[in-house]
C-alpha positions in Angstrom: 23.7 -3.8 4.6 22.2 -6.4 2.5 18.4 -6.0 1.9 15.3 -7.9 0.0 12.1 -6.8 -0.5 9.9 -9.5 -1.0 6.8 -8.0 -3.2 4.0 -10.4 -5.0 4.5 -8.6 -8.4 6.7 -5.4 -9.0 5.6 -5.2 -12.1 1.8 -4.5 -11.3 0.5 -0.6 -10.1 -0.8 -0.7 -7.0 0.2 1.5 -3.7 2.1 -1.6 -1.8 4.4 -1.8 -5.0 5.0 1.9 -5.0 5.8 2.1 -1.4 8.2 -0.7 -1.8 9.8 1.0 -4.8 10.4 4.4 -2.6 11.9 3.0 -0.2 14.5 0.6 -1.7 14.8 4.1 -4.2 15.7 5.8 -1.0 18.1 3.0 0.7 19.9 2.1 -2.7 22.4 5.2 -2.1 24.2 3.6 0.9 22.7 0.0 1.0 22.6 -3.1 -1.1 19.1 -3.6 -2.1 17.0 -5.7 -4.1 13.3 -6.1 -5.1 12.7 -9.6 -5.5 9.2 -10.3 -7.1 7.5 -13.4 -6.8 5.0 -13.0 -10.0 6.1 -11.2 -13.4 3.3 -10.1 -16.2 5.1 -7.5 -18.0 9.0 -6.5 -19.4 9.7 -3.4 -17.1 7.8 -2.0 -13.9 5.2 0.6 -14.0 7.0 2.9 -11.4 10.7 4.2 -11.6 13.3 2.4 -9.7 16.8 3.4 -9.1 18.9 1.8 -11.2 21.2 0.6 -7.8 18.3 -1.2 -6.5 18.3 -4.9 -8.3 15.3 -6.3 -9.7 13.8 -10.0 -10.3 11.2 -12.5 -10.6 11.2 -15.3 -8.8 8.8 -17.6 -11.7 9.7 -15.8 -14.6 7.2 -13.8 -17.3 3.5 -14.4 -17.0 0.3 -13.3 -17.4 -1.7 -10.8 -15.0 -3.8 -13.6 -13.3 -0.1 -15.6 -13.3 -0.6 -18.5 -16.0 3.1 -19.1 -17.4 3.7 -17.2 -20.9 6.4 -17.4 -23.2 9.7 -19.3 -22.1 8.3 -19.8 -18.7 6.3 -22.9 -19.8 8.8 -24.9 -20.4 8.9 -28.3 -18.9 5.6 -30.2 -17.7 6.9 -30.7 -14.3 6.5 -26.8 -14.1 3.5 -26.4 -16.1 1.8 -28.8 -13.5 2.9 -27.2 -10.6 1.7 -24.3 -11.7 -1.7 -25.5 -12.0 -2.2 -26.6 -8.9 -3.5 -24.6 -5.6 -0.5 -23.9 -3.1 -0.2 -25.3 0.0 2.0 -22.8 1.9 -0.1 -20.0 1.7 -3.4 -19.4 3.5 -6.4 -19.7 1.2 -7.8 -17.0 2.7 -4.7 -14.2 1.6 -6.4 -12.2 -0.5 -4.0 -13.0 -3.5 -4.1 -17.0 -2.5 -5.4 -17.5 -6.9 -2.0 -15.9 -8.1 -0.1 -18.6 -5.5 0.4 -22.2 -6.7 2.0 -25.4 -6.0 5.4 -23.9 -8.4 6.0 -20.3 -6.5 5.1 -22.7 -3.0 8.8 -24.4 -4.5 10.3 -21.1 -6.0 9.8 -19.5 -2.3 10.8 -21.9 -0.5 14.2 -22.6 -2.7 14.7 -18.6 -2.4 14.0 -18.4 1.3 15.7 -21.2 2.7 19.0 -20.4 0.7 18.8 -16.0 2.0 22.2 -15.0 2.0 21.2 -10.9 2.8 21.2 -8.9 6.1 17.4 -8.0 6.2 14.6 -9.3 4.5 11.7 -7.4 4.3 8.4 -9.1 3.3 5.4 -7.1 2.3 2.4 -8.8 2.5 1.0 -11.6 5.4 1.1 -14.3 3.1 5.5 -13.2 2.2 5.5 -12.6 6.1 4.1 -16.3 6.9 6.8 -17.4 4.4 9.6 -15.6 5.7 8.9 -16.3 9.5 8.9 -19.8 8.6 11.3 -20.2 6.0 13.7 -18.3 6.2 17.4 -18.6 8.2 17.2 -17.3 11.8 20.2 -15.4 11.1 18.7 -13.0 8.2 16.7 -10.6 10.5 13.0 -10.8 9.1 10.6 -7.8 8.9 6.8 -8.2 8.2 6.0 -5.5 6.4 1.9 -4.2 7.3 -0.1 -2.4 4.0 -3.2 -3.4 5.5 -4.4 -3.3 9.5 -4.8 -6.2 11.6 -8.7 -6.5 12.2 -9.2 -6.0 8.2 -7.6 -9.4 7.8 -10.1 -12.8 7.2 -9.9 -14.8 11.1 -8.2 -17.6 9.8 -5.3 -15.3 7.9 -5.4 -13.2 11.2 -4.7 -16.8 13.6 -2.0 -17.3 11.1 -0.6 -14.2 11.6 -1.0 -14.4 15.4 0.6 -17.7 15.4 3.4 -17.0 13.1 4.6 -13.1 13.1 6.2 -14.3 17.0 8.8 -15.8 14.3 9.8 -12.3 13.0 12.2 -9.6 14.2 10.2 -6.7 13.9 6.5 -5.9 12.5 6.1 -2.8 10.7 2.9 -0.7 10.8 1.8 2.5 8.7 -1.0 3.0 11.9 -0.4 4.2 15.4 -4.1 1.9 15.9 -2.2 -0.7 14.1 0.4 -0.8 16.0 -1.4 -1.1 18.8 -3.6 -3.5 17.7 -0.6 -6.1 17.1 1.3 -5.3 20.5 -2.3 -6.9 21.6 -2.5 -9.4 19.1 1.3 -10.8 19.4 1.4 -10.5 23.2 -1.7 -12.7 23.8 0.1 -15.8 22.2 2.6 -18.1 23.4 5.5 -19.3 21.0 4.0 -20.1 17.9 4.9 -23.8 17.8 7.0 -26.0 19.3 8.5 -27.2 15.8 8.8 -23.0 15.5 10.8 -22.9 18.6 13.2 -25.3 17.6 14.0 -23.4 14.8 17.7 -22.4 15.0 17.8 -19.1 17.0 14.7 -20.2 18.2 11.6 -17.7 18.7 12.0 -14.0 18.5 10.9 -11.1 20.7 9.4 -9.5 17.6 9.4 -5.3 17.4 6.0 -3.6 16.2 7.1 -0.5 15.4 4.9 2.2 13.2 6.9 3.2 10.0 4.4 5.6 7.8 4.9 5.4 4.1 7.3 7.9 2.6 7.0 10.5 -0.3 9.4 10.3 -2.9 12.3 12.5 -3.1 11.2 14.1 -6.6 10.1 17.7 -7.6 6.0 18.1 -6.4 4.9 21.0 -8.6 2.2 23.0 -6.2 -1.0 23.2 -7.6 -2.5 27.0 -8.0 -5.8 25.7 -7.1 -7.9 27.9 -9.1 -9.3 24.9 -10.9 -12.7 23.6 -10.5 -11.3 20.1 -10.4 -12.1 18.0 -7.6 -10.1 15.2 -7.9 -9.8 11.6 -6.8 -7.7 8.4 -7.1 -7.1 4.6 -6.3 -8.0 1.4 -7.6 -12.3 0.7 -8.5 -12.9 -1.2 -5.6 -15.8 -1.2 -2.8 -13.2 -0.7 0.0 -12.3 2.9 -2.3 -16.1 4.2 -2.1 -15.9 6.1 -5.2 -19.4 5.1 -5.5 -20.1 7.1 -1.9 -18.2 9.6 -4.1 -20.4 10.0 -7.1 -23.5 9.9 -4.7 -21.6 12.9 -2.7 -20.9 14.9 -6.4 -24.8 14.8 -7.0 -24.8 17.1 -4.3 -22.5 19.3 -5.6 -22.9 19.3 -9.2 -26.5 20.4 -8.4 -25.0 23.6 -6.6 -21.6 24.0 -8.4 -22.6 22.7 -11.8 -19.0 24.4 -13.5 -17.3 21.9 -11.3 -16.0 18.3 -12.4 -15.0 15.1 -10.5 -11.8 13.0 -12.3 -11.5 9.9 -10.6 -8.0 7.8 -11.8 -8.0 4.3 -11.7 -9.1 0.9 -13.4 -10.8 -1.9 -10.9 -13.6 -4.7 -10.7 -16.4 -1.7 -9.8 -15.6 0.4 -13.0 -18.9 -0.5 -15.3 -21.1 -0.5 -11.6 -19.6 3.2 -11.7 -20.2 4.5 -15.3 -23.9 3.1 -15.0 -24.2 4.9 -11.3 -22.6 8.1 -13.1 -25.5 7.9 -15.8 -28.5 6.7 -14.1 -27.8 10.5 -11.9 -27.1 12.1 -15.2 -23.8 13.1 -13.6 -21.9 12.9 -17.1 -21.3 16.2 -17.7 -20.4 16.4 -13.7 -18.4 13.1 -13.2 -15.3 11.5 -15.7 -13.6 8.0 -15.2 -10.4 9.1 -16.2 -8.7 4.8 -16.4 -5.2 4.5 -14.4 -1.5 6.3 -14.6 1.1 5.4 -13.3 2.4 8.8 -12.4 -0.4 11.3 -11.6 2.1 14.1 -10.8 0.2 16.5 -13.1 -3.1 15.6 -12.6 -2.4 16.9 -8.7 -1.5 19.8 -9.7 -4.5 20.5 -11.6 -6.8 19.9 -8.8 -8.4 22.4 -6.4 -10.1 19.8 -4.4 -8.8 15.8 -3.1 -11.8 13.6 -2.2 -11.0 10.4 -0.1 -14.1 8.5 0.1 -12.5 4.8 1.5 -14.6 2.6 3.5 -11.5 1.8 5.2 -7.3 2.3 4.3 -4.1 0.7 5.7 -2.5 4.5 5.7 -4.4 6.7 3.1 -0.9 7.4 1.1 -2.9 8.8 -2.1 -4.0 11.4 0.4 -0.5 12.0 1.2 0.5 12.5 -2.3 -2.2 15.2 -2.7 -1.0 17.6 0.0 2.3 17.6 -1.1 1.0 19.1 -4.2 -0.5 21.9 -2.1 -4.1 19.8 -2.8 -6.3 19.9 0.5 -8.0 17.0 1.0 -11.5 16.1 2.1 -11.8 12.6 3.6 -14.1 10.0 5.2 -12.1 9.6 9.1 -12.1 6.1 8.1 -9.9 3.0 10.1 -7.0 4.0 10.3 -4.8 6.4 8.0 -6.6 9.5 7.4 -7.3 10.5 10.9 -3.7 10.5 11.7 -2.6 11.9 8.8 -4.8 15.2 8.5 -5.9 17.3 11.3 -9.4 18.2 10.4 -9.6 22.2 9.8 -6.3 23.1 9.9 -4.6 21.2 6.9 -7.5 19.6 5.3 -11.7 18.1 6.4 -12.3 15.2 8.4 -16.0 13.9 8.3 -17.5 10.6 9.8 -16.9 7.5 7.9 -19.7 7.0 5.0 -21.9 10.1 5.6 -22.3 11.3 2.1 -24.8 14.5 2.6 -21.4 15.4 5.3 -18.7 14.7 2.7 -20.2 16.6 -0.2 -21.3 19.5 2.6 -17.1 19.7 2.6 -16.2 19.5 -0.2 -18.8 22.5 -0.9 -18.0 24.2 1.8 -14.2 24.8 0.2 -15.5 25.6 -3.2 -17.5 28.1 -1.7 -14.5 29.7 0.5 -11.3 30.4 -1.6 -9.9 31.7 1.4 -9.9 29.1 4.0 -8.9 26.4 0.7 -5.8 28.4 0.1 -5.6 28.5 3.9 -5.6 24.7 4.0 -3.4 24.0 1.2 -0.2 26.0 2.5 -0.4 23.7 5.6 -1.2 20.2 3.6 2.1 21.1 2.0 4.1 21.7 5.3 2.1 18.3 7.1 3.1 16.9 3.9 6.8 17.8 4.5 7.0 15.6 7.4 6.5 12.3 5.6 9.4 13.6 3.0 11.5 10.1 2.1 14.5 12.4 4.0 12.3 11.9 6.9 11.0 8.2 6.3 14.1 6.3 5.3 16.3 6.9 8.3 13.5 5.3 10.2 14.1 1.8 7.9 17.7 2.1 8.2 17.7 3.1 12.1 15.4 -0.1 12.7 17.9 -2.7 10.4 21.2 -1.3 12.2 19.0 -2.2 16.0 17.5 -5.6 14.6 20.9 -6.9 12.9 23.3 -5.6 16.0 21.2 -7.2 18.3 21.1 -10.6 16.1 24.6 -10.5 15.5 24.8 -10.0 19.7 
């Protein structure tokens, strides 16, 4: 088989992009695949791709807030494009400022012209694109990072009226997938200009695909450390600031004990003042991003998940693997499906600090029932193994392009 992943920048860190890269990593052995990125700001990616999988940017090298650099400026016809809002995307995707009038042409030049098997779009504003844009014979996959009642109501009504358009809607989220079955099902045909598209409108598939862990040696933490540990990007929806309220607790009770939180994101300086004004310095480091934080799980005793909400929790994932059991907030939707509280890691109600540092105490305090929980992280963690994960993808393209081709 043929098959595109459509990603807003490969070259950028962030889980969506890593997600991506594992599974085209995992499919490139049997399958012709290709990344295609819409935005470019650096040479290479920050993650590792197989050298099978092809990679390439739709608008050519540019800065991180996409402004054209270098030999993309040529030619004011695109340096004006560029500088005007898009059209074809919803201002209310969350990305809509890195969209403009020139990737509105670049996308739809690439889209209507698909000559692959599967395309598989990763975010709505890709998924709008595709279901739209693209030729009724490709078979189009709406790939979900984020659940449905997260989503801004006028990005959610475009989703409801346009996702009817795709083959198949994939969901990290039992909820989630539940949640669109609802959504989709309510709605009629999304448009009587949609269904006159060739091929006409779809019975589109939601179907719950988790996130997979790369197929690469997971050295298992001793966890003898006093390192709790923590990760994602500085933002609100992360609650590292729940987090650091949480470690007061602690560092008052376990003082030899240290908090490293990796990551770089809008709420870093709210953070380092927060970690001050508590006199947590000795207690709590801001440790900036990696792009590979292989070792740094294996020097952790403890994971902390403080999220207000996640599309899947994936970081989480990452962390058991490593024989790292994790304490989390049982926050919408991936944790609670993910880790069964007690037996391979602590579940405690969304946003109750006293609660989460209570935890997290609670297994500094017991070596025992830590060592008890990290053996089973590792074997949960097993389950999600990319072994696992990638004959689901394939499995689901055979069924979508046998029945198109039908």
């Amino acid at each position: 088989m043929r098959i595109s992943y459509l990603i807003g920048n490969a070259y950028a860190v962030g889980g969506t992009i890593r997600t991506v890269f594992n599974q085209a990593n995992a499919l490139a052995a049997a399958h012709e695949v290709d990344v295609v990125s819409v935005l470019q700001h650096r040479t290479t990616p920050a993650f590792a791709l197989d050298p099978r999988v092809g990679l390439r940017s739709l608008t050519g090298l540019a800065d991180q807030d996409g402004r054209l650099t270098g030999s993309a400026l040529s030619g004011p016809a695109r340096r004006y494009l560029h500088s005007r809002p898009s059209r074809l995307v919803p201002p209310t995707e969350p990305r809509y400022q890195r969209f403009s009038r020139y990737t509105d042409r670049v996308l739809a030049d690439y889209l209507s012209s698909l000559d692959v098997d599967v395309l598989v779009g990763t975010r709505p504003a890709l998924n709008l694109l595709a279901a739209q844009l693209a030729p009724a014979s490709v078979v189009r996959i709406g790939q979900e990072h984020l659940h449905l009642r997260l989503h801004r109501p006028e990005l959610a009504a475009e989703i409801v009226r346009w996702y009817p358009q795709l083959d198949a809607v994939a969901v990290l989220t039992d909820a989630d997938a539940q949640a669109y079955r609802a959504a989709l099902a309510a709605q009629p045909a999304a448009s009587a200009a949609a269904a006159a598209r060739p091929g006409g409108p779809t019975s589109t598939e939601v179907i719950r695909i988790p996130n997979g862990l790369p197929a690469y040696g997971r050295p298992r933490s001793p966890g003898d450390r006093k390192i709790v540990m923590a990760a994602g990007r500085l933002t609100r929806q992360k609650g590292f600031d729940l987090l650091v309220e949480a470690f007061g607790v602690v560092a008052h009770r376990h003082p030899d004990w240290q908090l490293r939180i990796f990551g770089h994101g809008d709420v870093e300086p709210a953070l380092r003042s927060q970690i001050h004004e508590r006199h947590l310095y000795n207690s709590v480091f801001l440790m900036g991003g990696r792009s590979d934080l292989t070792k740094e799980f294996a020097k952790a005793s403890i994971f902390a998940l403080s999220s207000r909400y996640e599309g899947f929790g994936m970081v989480a994932l990452e962390a058991m693997s490593h024989g790292v059991p994790v304490v989390s907030f049982d926050c919408p939707h991936g944790p609670g499906e993910i880790i069964t509280s007690g037996h391979d890691g602590v579940l405690v109600p969304p946003g109750r600090v006293v609660e989460l540092a209570e935890a997290i105490c609670s297994l500094i305090e017991n070596d025992e029932l830590r060592a008890k929980l990290a053996d089973r992280a590792t074997d949960t963690a097993a389950t999600y193994d990319v072994s696992q994960i990638g004959p689901q993808w394939e499995a689901l393209f055979a069924r979508l392009l046998a029945a198109k081709r039908g």
